[in-house]
N, C-alpha and C positions, 0 to 999 in steps of 0.2 A: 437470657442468653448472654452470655459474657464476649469481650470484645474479641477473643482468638477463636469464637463459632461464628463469627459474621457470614452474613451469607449476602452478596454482595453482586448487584446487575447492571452489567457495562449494554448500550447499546448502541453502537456503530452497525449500518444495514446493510453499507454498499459500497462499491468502488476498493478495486485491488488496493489503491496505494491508499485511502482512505486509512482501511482496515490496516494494513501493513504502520502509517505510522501511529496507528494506538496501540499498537506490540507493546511498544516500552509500560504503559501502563498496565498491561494486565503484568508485567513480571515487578516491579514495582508494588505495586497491591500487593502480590505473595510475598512481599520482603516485608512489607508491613504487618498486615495482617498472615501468617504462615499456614494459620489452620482454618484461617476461612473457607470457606466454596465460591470457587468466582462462575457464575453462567455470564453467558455470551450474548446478547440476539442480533443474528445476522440473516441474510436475506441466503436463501439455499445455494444459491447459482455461486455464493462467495466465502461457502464453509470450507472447500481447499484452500483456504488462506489462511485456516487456524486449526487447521483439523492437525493434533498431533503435538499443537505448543502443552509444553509440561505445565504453565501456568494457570490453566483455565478445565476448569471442573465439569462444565457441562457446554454447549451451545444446542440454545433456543431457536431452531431455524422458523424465517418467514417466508411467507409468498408475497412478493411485490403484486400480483396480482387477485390478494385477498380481499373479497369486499369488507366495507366498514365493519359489517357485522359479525365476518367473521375473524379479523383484526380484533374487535372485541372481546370475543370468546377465549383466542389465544390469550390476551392482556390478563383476564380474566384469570385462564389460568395459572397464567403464573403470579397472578397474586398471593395464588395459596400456598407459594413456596418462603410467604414471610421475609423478603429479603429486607437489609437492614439498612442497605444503601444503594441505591440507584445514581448511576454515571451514563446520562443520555449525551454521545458526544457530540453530534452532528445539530442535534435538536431540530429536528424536519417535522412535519405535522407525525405522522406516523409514530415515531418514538416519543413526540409528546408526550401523543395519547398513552402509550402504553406505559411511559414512566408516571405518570399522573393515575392511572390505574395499579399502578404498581404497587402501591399503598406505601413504600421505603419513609422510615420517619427523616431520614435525610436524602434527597433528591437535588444531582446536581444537574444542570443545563446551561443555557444560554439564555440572556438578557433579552428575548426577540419580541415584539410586538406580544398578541396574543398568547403564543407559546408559553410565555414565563412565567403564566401561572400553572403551570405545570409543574413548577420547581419553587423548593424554599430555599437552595441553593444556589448563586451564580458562581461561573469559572469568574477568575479573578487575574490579576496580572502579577508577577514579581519582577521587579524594574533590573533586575541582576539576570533575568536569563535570556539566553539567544533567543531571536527572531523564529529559528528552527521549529517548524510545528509542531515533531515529534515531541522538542523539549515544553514547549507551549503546553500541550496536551498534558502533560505531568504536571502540572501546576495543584490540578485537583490531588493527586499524591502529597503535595507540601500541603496544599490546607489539612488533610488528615494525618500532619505531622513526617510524613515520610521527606527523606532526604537523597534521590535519585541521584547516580552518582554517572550515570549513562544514557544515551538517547538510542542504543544499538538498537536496533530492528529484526525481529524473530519470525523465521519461518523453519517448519520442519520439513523434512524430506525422508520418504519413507524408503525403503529397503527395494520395498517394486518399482516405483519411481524412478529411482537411483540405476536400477536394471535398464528399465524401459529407456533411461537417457542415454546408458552407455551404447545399446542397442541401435538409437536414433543417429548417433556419431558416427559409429561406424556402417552400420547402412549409408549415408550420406558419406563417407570416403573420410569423415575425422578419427584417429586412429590416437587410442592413449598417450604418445609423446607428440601427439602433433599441439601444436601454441596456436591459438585463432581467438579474434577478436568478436564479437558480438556486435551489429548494428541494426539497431531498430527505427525506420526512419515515420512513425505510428504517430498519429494525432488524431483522437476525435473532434478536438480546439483546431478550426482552420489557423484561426492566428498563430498555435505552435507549431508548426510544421516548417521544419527549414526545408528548402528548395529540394524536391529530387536528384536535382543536379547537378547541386554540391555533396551531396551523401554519396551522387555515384564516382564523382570525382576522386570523395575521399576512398570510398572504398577500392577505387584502381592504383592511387596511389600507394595504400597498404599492399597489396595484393602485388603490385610491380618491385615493390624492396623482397620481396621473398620470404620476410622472417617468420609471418604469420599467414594463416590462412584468414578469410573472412566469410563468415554466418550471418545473412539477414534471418530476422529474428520475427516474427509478430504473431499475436496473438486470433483467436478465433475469427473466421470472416473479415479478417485484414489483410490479405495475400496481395491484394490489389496494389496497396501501399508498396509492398517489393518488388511487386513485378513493374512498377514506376521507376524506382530505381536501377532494375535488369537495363532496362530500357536505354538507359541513358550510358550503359558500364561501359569501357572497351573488353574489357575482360570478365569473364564468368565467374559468379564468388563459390567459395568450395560447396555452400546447400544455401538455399531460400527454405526456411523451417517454417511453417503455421501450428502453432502447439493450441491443441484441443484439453492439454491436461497440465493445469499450472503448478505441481510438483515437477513433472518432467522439463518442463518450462523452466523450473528453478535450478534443477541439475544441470541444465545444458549452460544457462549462464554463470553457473559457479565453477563451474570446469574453464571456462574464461579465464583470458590474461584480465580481459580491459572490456567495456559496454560503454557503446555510443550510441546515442539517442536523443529525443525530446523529452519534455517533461511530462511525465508520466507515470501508471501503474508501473510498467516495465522497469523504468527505470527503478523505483522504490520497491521492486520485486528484486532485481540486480544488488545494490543495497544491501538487502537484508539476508541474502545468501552470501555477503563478503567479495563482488566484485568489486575492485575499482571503477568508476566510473568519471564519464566524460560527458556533461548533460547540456543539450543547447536548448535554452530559454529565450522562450516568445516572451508576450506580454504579464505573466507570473513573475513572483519576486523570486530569484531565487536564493535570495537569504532567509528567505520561508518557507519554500520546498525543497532546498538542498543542504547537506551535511556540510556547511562551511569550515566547520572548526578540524576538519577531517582533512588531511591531504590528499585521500587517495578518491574523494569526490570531488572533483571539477568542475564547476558551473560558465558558461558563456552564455554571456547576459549584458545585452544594454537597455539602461531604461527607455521606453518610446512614450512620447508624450501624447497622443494620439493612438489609442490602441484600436478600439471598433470602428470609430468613425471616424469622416474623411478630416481630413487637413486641412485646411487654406491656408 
């Protein structure tokens, strides 16, 4: 098989923004290799994150809830698809195993304890590029020669989607010339979570100059989270949305001026649809999680020296 048939298995499992910033790598890979076939393996619940990128040929769905044995069988199978190169990015027990089954005569991962014989490859560093994880992640692109000339972040948005969102707006009293802000005040990290009640502060503030409207924003079984900041508001914001469906999720926040938020999926969901954004950082760096080199990504961030535990 020659080098333009590679058949080629990235395996990130989980986590919206996880997955969101190895985008740049699967469109990177097509630029390199063109007529490869790229498979995917992701975990089901998180195939709307890549379902519909032009770059990638197939995805592999798992079940997080797969016993070892049946983890195996999957692995197994897709052994028999011969791939040429294996890119396990996360390197967790799970994609280990499955890149060490995978049979790839090149197999990349991470340096980690036991894991790393799972790989004949490690990620490596180039002392020339940002801190940026996105760009990080691309690193394995320069070892096999590619020259990445972008860190954008890809998500596609389908045509129903796109309906269901315009749909969602105006149910909720947002109306195609109306300007509204996006605030998602979501952390599953208690440490990232700024106060309820400064979010609700800022959000009365927007809402009191008149120019925009303001949409809390959060995702599945997170409502809790807004309804903390209702809580605290003088004023009502134009809808509190819970999105069950993260394409629709991505139309409402591209239709945005501006997304303010913690560090998170959301936000690196915001991102990769072309909002500008405004991200307030807990104890994360974020000259690691945020697009620094970008003006229209914002980060507020102080280092604390002290993150989990107490002070004296």
């Amino acid at each position: 098989m020659t080098r333009e048939n590679y058949r080629i298995l990235v395996i990130i499992l989980k986590k919206v923004g996880e997955i969101l910033l190895t985008t740049p790598v699967f469109r990177e890979l097509h630029k390199l290799y063109p007529h490869a076939e790229i498979t995917v393996v992701v975990d089901k619940g998180y195939k709307d994150v890549l379902l519909g990128n032009p770059y990638i040929n197939h995805l592999f769905l798992l079940d997080p809830h797969d016993s070892p044995i049946t983890l195996l069988k999957k692995a197994v199978n897709l052994r028999k698809h011969n791939f040429n190169i294996t890119i396990d990015v996360l390197s967790i027990p799970r994609s280990a195993l499955i890149s060490l089954i995978s049979g790839s005569p090149i197999r990349y991962g991470r340096n980690k304890r036991i894991r790393k014989y799972a790989y004949n490859h490690f990620f490596t560093s180039f002392p020339e590029i940002t801190p940026y994880i996105a760009d990080r992640r691309l690193n394995v692109v320069r070892e096999l020669g590619g020259l990445p000339d972008t860190t954008k972040l890809d998500f596609s948005i389908d045509e129903l989607s796109t309906q269901k969102g315009k749909e969602t707006l105006i149910v909720n009293g947002i109306y195609p010339n109306d300007r509204y802000i996006t605030i998602s005040p979501v952390s599953l990290v208690k440490s990232k979570l700024w106060a309820f009640e400064k979010y609700a502060t800022l959000a009365d503030y927007i809402i009191s100059k008149k120019e925009y409207k303001v949409i809390l924003v959060c995702g599945p079984h997170e409502y809790h989270f807004l309804q903390k900041v209702i809580d605290y508001m003088k004023y009502q914001p134009s809808a509190a949305l819970e999105f069950h469906q993260l394409k629709v999720f991505g139309y409402v926040l591209r239709e945005a001026c501006l997304h303010i938020g913690n560090d998170g999926g959301i936000k690196h969901l915001a991102s990769a649809v072309g909002v500008p954004t405004l991200t307030v950082f807990g104890p994360s760096n974020a000259n690691v999680w945020n697009e620094n080199n970008d003006p229209k990504h914002i980060a507020l961030w102080k280092e604390i020296s002290c993150r989990q535990r107490k002070c004296h």
